[in-house]
Backbone as JSON Lines, residues from 0, in Angstrom:
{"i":0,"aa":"X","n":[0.85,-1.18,0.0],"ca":[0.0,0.0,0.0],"c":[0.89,1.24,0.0]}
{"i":1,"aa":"X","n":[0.56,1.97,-0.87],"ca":[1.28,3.33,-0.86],"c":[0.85,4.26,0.51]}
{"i":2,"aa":"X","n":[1.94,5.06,0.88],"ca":[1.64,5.53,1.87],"c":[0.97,7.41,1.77]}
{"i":3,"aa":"X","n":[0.58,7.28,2.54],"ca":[-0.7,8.52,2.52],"c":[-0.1,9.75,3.31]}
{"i":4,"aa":"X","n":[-0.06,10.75,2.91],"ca":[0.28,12.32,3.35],"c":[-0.03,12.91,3.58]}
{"i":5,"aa":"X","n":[-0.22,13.35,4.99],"ca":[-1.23,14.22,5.45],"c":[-0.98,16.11,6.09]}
{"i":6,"aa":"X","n":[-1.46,16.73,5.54],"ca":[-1.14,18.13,5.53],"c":[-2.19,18.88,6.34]}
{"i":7,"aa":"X","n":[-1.73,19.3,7.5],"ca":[-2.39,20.0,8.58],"c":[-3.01,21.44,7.92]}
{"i":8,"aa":"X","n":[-3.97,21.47,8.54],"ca":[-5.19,22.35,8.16],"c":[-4.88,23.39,8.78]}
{"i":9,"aa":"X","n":[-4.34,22.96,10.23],"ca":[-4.27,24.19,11.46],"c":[-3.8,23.81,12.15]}
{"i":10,"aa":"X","n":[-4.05,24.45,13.4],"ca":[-2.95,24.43,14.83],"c":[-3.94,24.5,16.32]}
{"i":11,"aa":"X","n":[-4.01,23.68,17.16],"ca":[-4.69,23.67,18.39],"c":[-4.32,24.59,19.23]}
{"i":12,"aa":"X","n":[-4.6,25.81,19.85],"ca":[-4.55,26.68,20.96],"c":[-4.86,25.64,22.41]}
{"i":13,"aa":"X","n":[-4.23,25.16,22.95],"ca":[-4.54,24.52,23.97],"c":[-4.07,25.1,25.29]}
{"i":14,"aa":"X","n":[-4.26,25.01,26.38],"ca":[-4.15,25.29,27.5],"c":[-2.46,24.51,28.56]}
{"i":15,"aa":"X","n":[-2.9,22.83,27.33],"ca":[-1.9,21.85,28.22],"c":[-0.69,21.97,26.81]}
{"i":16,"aa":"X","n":[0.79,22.1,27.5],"ca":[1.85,22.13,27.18],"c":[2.44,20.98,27.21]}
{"i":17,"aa":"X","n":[2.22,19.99,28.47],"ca":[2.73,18.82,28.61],"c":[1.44,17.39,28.68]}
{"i":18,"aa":"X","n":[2.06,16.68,28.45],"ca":[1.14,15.72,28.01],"c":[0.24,15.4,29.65]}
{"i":19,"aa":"X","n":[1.49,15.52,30.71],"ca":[0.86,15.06,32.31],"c":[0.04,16.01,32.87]}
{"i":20,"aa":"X","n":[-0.72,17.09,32.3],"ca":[-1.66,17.93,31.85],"c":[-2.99,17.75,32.07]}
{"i":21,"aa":"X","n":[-3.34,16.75,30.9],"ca":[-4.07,16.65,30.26],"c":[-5.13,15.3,31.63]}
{"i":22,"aa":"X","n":[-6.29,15.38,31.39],"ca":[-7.12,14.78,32.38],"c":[-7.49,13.61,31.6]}
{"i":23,"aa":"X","n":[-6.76,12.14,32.32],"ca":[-7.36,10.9,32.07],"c":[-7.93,9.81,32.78]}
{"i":24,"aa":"X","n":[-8.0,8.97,32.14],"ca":[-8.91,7.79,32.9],"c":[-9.82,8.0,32.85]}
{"i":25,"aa":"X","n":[-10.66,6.5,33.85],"ca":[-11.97,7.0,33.64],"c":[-12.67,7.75,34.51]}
{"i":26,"aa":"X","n":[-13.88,8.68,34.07],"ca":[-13.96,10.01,34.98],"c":[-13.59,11.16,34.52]}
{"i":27,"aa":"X","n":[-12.32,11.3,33.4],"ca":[-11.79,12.26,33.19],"c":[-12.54,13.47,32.47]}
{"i":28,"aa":"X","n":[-12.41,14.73,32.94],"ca":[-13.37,15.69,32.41],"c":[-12.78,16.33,31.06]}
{"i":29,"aa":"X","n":[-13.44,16.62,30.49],"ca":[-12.72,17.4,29.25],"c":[-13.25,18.97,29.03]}
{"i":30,"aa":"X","n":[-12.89,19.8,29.79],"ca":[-13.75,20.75,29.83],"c":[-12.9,22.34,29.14]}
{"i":31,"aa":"X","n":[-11.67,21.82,29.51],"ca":[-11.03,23.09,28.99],"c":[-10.78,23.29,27.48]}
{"i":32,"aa":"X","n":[-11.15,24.93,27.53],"ca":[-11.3,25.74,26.43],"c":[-10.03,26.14,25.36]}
{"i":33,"aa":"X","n":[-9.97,25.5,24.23],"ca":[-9.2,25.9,23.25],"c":[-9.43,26.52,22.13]}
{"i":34,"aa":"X","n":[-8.35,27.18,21.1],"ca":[-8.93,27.68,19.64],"c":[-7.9,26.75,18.6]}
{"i":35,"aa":"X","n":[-9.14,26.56,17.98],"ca":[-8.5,25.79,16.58],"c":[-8.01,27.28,15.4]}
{"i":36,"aa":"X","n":[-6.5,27.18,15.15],"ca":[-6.66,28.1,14.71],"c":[-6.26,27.49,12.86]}
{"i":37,"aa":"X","n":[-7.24,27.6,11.77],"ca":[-7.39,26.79,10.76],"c":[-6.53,28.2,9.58]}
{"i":38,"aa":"X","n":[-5.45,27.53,8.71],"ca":[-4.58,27.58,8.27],"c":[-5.18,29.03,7.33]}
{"i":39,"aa":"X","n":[-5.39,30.01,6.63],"ca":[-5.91,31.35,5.63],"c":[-6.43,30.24,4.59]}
{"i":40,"aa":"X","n":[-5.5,29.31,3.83],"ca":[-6.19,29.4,2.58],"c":[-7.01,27.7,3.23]}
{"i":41,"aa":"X","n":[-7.12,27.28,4.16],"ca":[-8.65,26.81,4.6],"c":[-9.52,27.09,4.96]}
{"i":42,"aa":"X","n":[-9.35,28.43,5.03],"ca":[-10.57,29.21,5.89],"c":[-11.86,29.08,5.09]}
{"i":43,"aa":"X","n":[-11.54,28.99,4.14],"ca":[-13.28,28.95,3.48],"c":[-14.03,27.19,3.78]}
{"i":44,"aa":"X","n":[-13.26,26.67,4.14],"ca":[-14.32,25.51,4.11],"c":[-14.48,25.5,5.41]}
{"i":45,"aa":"X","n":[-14.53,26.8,6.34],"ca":[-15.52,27.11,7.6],"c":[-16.86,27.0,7.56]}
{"i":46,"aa":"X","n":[-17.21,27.54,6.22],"ca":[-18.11,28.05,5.95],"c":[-19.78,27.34,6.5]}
{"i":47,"aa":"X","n":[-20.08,27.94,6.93],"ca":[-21.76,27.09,7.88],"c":[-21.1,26.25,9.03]}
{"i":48,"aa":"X","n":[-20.15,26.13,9.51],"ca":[-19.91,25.37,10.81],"c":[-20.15,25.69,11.95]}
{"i":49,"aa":"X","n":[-20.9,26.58,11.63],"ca":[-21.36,27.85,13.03],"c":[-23.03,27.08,13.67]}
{"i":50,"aa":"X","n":[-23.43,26.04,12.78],"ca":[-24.78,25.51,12.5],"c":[-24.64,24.45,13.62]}
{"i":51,"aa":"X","n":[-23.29,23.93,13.5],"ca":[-22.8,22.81,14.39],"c":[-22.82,22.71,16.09]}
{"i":52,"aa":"X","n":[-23.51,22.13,16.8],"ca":[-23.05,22.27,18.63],"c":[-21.59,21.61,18.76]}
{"i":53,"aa":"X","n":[-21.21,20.74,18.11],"ca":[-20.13,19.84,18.31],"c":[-19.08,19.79,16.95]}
{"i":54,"aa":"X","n":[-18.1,18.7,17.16],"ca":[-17.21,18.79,15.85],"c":[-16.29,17.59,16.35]}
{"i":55,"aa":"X","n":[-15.81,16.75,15.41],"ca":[-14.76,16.01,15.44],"c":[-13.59,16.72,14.87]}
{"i":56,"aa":"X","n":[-12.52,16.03,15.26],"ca":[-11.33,17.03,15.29],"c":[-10.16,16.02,15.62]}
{"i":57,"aa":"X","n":[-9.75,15.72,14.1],"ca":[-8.74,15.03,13.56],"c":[-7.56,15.83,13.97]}
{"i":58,"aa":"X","n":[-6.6,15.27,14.55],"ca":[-5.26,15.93,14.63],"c":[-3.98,14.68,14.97]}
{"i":59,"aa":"X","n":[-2.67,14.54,14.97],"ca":[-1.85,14.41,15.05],"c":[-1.21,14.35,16.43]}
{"i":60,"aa":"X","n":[-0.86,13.17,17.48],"ca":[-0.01,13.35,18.15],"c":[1.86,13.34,18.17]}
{"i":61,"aa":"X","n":[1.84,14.34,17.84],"ca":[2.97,15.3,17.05],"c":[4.09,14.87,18.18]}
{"i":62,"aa":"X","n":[4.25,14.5,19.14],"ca":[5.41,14.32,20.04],"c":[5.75,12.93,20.31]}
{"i":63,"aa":"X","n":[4.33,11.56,19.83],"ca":[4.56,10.62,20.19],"c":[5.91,9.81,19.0]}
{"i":64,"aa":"X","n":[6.45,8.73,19.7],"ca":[7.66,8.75,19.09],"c":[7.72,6.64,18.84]}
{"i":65,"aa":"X","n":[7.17,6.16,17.79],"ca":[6.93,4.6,17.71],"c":[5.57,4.26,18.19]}
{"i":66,"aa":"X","n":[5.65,3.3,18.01],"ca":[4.07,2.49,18.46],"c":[4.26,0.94,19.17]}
{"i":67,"aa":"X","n":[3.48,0.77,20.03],"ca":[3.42,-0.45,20.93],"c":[2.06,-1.02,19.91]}
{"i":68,"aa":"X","n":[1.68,-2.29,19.64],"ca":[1.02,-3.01,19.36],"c":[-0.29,-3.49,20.33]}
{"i":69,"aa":"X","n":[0.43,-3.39,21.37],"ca":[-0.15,-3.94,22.67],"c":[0.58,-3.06,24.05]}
{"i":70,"aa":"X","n":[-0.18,-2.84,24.74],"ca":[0.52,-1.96,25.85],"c":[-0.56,-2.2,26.87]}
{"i":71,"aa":"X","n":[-0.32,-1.35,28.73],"ca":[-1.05,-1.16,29.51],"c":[-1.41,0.04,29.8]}
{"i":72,"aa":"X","n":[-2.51,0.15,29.16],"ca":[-2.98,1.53,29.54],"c":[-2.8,1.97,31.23]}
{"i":73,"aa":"X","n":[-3.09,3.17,31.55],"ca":[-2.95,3.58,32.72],"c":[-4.09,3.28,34.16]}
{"i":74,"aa":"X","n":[-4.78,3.25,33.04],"ca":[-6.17,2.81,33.74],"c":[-6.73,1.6,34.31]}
{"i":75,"aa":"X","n":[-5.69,0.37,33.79],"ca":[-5.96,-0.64,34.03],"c":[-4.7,-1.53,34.1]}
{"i":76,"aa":"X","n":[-4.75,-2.81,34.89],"ca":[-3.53,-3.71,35.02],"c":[-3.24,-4.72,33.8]}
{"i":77,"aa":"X","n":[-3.89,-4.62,33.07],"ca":[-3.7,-5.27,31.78],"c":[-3.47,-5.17,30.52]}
{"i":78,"aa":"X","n":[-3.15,-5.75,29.5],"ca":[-2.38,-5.17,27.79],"c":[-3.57,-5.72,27.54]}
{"i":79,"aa":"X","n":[-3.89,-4.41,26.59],"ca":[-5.23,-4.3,25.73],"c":[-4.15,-3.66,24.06]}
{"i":80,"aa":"X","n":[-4.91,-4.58,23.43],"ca":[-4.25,-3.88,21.78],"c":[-4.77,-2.64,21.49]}
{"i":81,"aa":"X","n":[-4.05,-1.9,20.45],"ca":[-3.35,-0.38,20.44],"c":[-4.84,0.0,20.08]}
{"i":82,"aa":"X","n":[-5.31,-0.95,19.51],"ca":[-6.61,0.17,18.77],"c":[-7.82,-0.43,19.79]}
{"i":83,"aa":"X","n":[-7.92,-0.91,20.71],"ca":[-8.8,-1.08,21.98],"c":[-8.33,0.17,22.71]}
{"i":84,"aa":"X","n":[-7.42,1.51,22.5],"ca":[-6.83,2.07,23.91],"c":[-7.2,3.38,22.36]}
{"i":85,"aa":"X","n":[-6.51,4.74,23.58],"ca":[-6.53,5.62,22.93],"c":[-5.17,6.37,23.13]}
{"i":86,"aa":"X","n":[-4.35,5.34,23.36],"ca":[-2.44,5.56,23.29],"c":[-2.13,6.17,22.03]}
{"i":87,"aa":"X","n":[-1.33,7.53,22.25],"ca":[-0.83,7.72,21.32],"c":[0.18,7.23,20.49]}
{"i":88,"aa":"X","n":[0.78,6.2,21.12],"ca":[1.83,5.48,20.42],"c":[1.34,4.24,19.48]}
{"i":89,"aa":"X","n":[0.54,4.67,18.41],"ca":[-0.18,3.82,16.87],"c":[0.46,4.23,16.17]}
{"i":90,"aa":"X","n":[0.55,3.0,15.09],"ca":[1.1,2.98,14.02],"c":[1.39,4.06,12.58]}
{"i":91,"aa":"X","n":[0.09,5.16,13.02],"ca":[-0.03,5.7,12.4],"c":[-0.94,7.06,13.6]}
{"i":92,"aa":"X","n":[0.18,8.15,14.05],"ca":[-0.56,8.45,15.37],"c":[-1.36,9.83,15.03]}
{"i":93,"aa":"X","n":[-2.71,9.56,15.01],"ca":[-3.82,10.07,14.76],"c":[-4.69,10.09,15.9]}
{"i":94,"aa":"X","n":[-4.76,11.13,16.61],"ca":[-6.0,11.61,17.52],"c":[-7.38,11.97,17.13]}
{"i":95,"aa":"X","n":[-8.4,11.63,17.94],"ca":[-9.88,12.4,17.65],"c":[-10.09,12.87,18.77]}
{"i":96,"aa":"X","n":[-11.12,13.77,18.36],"ca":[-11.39,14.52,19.95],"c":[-12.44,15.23,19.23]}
{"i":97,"aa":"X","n":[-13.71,14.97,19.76],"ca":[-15.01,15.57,20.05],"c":[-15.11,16.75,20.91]}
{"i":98,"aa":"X","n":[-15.06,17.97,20.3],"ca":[-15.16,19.46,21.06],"c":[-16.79,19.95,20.84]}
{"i":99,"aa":"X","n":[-16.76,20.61,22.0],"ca":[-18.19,21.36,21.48],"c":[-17.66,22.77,21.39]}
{"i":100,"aa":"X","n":[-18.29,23.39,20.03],"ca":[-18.07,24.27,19.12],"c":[-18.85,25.85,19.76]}
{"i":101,"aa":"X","n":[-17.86,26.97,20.9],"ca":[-18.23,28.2,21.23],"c":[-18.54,28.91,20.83]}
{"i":102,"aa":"X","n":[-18.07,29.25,19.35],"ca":[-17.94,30.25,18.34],"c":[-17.21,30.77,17.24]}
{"i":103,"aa":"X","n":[-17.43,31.35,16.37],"ca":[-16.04,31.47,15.24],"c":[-15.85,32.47,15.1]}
{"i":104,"aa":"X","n":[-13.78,33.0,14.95],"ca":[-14.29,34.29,14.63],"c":[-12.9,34.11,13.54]}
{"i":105,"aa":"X","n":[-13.65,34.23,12.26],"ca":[-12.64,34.17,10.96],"c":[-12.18,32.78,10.93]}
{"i":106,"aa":"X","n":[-10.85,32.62,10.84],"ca":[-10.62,31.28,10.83],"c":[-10.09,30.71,12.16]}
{"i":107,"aa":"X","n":[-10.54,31.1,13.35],"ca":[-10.31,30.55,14.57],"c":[-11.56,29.92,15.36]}
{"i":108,"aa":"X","n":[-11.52,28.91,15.66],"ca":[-12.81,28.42,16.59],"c":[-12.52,27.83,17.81]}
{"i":109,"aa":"X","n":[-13.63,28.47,18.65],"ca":[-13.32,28.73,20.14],"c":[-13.94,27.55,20.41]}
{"i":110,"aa":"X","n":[-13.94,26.21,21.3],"ca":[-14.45,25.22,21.3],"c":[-13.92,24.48,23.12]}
{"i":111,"aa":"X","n":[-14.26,23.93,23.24],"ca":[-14.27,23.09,24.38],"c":[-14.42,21.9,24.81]}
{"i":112,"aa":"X","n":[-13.39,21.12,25.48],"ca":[-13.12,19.78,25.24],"c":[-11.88,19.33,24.91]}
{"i":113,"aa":"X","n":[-10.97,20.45,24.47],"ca":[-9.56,20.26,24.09],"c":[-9.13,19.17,24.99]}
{"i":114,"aa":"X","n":[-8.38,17.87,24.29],"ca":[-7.5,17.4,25.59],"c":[-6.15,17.09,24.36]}
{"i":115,"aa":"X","n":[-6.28,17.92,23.55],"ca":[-4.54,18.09,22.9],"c":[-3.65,19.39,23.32]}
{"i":116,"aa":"X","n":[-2.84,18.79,22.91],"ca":[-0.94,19.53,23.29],"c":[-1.61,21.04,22.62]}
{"i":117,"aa":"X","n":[-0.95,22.34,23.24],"ca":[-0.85,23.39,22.68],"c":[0.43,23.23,21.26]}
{"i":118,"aa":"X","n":[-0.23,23.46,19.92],"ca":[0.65,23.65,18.87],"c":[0.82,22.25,18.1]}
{"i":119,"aa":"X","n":[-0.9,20.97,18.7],"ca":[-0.71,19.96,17.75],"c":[-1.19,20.31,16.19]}
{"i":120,"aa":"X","n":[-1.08,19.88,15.44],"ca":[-1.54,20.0,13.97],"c":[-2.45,19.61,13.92]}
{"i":121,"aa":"X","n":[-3.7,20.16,13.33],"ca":[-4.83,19.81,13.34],"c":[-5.18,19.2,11.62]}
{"i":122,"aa":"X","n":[-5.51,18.02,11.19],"ca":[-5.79,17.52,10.36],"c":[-6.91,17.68,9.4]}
{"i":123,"aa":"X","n":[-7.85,18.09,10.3],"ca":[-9.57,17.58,9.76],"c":[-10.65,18.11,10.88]}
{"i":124,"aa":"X","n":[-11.72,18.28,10.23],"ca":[-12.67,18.83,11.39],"c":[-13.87,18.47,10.57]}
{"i":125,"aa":"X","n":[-14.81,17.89,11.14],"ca":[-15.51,17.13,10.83],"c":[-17.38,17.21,11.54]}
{"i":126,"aa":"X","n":[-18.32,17.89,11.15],"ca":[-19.68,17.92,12.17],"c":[-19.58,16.7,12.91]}
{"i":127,"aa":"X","n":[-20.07,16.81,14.19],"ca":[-20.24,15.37,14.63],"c":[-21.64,15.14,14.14]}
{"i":128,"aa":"X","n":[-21.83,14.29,13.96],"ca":[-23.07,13.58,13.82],"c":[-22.9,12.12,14.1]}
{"i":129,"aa":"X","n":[-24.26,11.71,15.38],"ca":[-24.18,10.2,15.57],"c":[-25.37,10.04,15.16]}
{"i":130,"aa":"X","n":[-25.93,9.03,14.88],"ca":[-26.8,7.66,14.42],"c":[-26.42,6.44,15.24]}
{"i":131,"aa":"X","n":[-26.25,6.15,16.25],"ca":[-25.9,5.27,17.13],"c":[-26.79,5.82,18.33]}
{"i":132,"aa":"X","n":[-27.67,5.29,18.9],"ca":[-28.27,5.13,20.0],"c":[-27.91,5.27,21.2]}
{"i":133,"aa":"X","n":[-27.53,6.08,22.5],"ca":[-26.65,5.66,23.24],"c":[-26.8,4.31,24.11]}
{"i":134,"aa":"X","n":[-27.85,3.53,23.98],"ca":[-28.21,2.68,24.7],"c":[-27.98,0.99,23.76]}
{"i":135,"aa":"X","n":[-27.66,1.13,23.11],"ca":[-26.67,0.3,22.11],"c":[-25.29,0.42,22.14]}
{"i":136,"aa":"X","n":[-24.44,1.47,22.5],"ca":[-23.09,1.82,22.5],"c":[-22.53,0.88,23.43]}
{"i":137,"aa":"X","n":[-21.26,0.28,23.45],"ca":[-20.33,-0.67,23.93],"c":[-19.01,0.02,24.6]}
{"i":138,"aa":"X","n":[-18.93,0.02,25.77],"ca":[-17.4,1.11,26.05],"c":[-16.43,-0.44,26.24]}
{"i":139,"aa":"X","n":[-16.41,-1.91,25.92],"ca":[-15.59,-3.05,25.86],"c":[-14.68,-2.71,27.06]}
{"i":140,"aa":"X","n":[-13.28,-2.87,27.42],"ca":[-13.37,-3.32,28.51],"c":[-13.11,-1.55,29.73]}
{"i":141,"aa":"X","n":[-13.3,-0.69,28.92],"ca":[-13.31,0.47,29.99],"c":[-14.69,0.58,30.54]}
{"i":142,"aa":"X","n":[-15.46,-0.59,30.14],"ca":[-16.83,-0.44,30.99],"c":[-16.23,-1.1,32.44]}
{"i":143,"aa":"X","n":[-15.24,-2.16,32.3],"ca":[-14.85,-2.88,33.72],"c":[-14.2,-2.09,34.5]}
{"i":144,"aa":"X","n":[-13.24,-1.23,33.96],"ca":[-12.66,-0.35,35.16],"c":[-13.32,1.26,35.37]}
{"i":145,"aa":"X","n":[-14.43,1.76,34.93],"ca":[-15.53,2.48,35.42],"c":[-16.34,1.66,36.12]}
{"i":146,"aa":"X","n":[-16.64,0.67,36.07],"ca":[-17.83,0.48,37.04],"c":[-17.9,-0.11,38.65]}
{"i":147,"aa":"X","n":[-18.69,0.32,39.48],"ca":[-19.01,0.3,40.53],"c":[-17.61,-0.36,41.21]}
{"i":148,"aa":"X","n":[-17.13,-1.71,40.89],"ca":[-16.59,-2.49,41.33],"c":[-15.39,-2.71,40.53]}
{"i":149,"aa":"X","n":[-15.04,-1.26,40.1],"ca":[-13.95,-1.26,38.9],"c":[-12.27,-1.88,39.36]}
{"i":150,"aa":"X","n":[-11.55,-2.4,38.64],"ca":[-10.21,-3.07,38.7],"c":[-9.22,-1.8,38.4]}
{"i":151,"aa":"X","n":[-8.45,-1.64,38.86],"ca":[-7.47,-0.29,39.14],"c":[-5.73,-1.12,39.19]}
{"i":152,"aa":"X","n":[-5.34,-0.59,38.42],"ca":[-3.55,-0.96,37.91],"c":[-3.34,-0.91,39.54]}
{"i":153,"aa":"X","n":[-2.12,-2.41,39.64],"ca":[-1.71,-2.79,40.71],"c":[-0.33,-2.39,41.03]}
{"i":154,"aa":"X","n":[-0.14,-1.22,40.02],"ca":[1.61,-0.72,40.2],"c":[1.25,0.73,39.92]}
């Protein structure tokens, strides 16, 4: 397979500088306020995103360095494979992150939910839209260490 090239749209205004920052596990809130700031000659395909409450938001973890196949997340005492976790260390290291959308002003959007690096590259931005039910949705095994009687890393 030929390999694919991807050219950042923009740049995340974020709050967190360092990755030990950023709020995880389960529980973790995502509340702080960032600006996507989207590149002049993308600015036009802003256009009507103002219609949107929410947005997906393709970006790049720009500092991670290789990929584990299998690893232990933090959250739990066990190796779960790379694409069961949301480790930045994949094969191909691509973040999403669901913001809800404050306001626009030109080609900057004020949004909330950031849990990327100040100065990641932003890829793609995308309306959210689900068609999935929430009462059908599957969280696989981060339903075991959220719940009531959750299992918590033994180191």
């Amino acid at each position: 397979m030929d390999p694919v090239a991807l050219r950042p749209i923009g740049t995340v205004r974020s709050p967190y500088t360092d990755t030990s920052q950023i709020p995880k596990g389960p529980g973790a809130k995502h509340d702080a306020v960032g600006v996507l700031e989207i590149l002049p000659e993308f600015a036009a395909g802003l256009l009507d995103i103002e219609g949107f409450s929410h947005l997906y938001v393709l970006w790049i973890f720009h500092r991670a360095e290789g990929y584990d196949l299998v690893g232990r997340p933090p959250v739990d005492d066990r190796e779960h494979g790379v694409f069961a976790t949301r480790s930045p260390r994949r094969p191909n290291p691509l973040g999403l992150t669901v913001v809800e959308l404050l306001g626009r002003d030109g080609d900057r959007l004020r949004v909330r939910g950031v849990d990327m690096l100040d100065g990641t590259p932003v890829v793609d931005i995308k309306p959210y839209l689900s068609s999935v039910p929430a009462a059908q949705l599957r969280r696989g095994w981060l339903a075991e260490v959220e719940g009531p009687n959750a299992r918590r890393p033994t180191s």
